[in-house]
C-alpha positions in Angstrom: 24.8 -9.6 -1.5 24.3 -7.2 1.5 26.6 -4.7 2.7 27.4 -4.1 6.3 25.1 -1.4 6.4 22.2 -2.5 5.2 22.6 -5.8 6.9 22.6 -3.6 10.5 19.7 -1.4 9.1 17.7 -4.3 8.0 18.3 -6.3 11.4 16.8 -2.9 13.6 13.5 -2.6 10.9 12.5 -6.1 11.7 12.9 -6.3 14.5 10.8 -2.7 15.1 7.9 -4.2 13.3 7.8 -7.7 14.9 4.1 -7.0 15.6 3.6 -6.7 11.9 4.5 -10.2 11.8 7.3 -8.8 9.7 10.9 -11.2 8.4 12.1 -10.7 11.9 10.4 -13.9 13.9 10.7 -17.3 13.3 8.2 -20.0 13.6 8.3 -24.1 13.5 4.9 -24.9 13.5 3.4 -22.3 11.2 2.3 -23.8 7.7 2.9 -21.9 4.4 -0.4 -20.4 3.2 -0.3 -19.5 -0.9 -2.3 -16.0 0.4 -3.2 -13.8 3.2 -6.1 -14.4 5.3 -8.9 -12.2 5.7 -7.6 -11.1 8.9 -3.7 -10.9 8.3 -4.9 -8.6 5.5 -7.1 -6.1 7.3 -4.1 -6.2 10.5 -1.4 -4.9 7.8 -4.2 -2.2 6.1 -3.4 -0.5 10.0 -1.3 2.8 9.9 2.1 1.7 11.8 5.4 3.1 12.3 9.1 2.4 11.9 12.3 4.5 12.5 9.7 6.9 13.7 8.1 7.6 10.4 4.3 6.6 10.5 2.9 4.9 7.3 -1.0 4.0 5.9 -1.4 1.5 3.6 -3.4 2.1 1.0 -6.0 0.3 -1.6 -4.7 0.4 -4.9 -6.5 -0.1 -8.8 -5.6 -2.0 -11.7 -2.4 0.4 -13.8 -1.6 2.0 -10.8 1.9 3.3 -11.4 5.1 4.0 -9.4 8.7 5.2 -10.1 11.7 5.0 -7.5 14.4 2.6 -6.5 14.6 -1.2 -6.1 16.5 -3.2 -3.7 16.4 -6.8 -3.3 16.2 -9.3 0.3 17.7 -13.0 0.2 19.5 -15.4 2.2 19.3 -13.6 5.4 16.0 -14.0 5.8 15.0 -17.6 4.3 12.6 -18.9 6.1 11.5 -16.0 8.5 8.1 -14.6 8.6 7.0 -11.9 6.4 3.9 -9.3 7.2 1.5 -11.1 5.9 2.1 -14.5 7.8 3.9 -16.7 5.1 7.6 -17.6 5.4 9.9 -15.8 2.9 11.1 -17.9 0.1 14.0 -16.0 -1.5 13.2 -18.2 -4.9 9.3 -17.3 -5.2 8.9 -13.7 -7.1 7.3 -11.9 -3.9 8.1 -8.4 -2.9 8.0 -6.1 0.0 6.2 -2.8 -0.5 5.4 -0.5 2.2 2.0 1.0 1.8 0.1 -1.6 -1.3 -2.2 -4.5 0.1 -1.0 -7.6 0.3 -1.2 -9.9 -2.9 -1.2 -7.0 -5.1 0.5 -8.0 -7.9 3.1 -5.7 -9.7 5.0 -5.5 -12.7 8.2 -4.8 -11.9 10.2 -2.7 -15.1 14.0 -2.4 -14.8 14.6 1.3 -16.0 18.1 0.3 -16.2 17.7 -1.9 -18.2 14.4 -2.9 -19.6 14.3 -6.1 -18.1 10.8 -6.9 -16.1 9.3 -9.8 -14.1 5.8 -9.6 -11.9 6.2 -9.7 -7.5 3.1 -10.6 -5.1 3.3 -8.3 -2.3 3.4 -10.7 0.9 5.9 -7.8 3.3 6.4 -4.3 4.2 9.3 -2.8 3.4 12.0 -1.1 2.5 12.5 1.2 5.2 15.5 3.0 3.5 15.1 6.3 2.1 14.1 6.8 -1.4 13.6 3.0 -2.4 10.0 1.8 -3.0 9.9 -1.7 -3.8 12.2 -4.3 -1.8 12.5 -8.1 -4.3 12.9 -11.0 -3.7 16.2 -12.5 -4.9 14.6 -14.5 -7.5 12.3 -11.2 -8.8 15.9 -9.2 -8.2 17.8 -12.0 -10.4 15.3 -11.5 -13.0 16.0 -7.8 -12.8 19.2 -8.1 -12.8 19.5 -6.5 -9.0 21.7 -9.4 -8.1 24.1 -8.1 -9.8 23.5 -4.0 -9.6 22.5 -4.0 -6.2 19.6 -0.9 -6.6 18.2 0.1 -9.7 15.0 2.8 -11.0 12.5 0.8 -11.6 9.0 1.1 -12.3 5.8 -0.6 -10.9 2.5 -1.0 -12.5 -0.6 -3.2 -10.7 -1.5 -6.0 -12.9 -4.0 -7.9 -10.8 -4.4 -9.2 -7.3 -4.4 -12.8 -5.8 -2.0 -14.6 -8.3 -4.4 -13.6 -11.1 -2.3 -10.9 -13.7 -4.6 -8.8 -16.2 -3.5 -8.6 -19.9 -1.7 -5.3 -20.4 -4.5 -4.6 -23.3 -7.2 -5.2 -20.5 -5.6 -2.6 -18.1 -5.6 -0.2 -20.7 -9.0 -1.0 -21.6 -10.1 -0.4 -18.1 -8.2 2.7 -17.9 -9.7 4.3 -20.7 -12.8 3.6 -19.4 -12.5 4.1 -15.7 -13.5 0.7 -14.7 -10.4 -0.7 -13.1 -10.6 -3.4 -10.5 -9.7 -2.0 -7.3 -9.3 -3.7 -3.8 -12.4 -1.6 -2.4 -15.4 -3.2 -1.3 -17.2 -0.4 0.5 -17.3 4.0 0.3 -16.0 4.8 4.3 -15.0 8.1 4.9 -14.8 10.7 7.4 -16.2 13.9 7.6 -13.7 17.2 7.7 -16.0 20.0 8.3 -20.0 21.6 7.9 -21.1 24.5 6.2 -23.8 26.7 6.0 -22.2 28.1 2.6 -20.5 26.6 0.1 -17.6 29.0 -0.4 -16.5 27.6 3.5 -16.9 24.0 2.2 -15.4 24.4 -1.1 -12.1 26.0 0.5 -11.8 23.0 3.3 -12.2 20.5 0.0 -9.3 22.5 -1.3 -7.0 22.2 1.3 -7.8 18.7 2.1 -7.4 17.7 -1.8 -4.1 19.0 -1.7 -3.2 16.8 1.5 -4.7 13.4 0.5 -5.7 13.8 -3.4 -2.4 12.6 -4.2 -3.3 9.5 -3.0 -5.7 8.0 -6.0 -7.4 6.0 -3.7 -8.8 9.0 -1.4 -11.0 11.7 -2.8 -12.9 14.7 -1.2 -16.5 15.2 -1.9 -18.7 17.9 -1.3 -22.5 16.5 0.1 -25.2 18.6 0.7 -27.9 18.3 2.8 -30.2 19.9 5.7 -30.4 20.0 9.0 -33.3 19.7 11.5 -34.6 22.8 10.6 -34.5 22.4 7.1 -31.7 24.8 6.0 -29.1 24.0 3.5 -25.6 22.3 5.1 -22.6 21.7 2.8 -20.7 18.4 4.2 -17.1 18.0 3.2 -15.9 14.2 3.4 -12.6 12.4 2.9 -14.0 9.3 1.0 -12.3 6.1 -0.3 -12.0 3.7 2.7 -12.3 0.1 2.4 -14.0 -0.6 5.8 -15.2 1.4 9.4 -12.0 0.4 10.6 -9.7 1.4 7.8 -11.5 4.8 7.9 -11.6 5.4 12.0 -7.2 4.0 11.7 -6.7 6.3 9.1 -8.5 9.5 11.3 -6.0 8.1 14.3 -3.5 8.2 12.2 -3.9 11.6 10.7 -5.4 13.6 13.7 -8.6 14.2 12.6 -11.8 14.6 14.4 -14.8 13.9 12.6 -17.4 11.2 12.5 -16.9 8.2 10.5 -19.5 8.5 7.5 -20.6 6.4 4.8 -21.7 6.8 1.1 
């Protein structure tokens, strides 16, 4: 189970993202929904903060991979609330994961030992340094984390809303660059304008090595003119699911410029 430790650490996370609607509150009267609603989704897309770190969820595609450690959650928070609004059920295969949308689902690989299983995200989480994925303790039995405690593991996104894609189909959609992602509109914000395209080319540069690690975020050159007809080179950070997501995201990072929109 949990040592002293984490059980103290785990106690001070919840209870600093209680507005999340995180595994820290209780409730008598709320139902159990089998997904997120519209707007418990959009509310955990916000940038928030814990342990004074900030994080921004992002929107993720189909074969999206991760590598890091794995921790598992169980009996000390049965029952409680998790981010997205349900009540965690240590014997459903959910997970916690602290920037993917909600009902993303994952495949979950056991580096240690091969084993796998597939989580739907319903919390955010871990807050502990270096782990990347926290199970539930029926995902973590089938990983064998009940037993090891942590382990490397490796995530993959196989679908989202309860529906898991063939592994042949992800790679399908790989090769051809048509993987489902949970994007339903081009937001972005604008970093800077140019009358020559040298300035705008090195401001793409230093913004792609900012957020082009993050596959969901890209920056674009656009050109266009102004009122009097001369040539203006617009650099934007595109990528954003919504107005919202884009102008949270701008808050979040300290940036300045207007919202735009592809």
């Amino acid at each position: 189970m949990f040592n002293r430790n984490r059980y103290i650490l785990s106690i001070t996370v919840f209870a600093a993202i209680l507005l999340l609607g995180g595994c820290s509150s209780k409730s008598t009267s709320y139902k159990d929904t089998k997904f997120t609603s519209a707007a418990r989704h959009k509310s955990t897309m916000k940038c928030y903060t814990v342990l004074g770190r900030t994080y921004q969820p992002t929107y993720v595609e189909v074969g999206q991979t991760m590598e890091g450690i794995s921790s598992w959650y169980g009996p000390n928070f049965h029952g409680k609330l998790t981010s997205n609004g349900e009540r965690y059920n240590m014997y459903k295969k959910t997970a916690a994961h602290k920037t993917w949308p909600m009902d993303t689902m994952v495949r979950v690989t056991n580096l240690q030992n091969g084993r796998s299983t597939v989580v739907r995200i319903n919390d955010r989480g871990p807050f502990v340094k270096g782990r990347i994925i926290d199970c539930s303790y029926a995902a973590g039995k089938a990983l064998g984390l009940d037993k090891m405690g942590i382990a490397k593991v490796r995530l993959e996104v196989v679908g989202f809303a309860g529906k898991v894609q063939s592994a042949q189909n992800i790679a399908l959609q790989k090769a051809t660059r048509t993987q489902e992602r949970r994007v339903l509109n081009d937001f972005g914000i604008q970093l800077g304008a140019f009358r020559y395209y040298a300035g705008a080319k090195a401001t793409q540069r230093e913004y792609a090595q900012l957020f082009g690690q993050q596959k969901k975020y890209r920056v674009v050159i656009k050109r266009s003119e102004d009122a009097e007809g001369k040539k203006l080179y617009r650099v934007w950070l595109m990528g954003f699911v919504s107005e919202a997501a884009a102008r949270d995201f701008r808050a979040c990072q300290g940036l300045s410029g207007p919202i735009v929109r592809n």
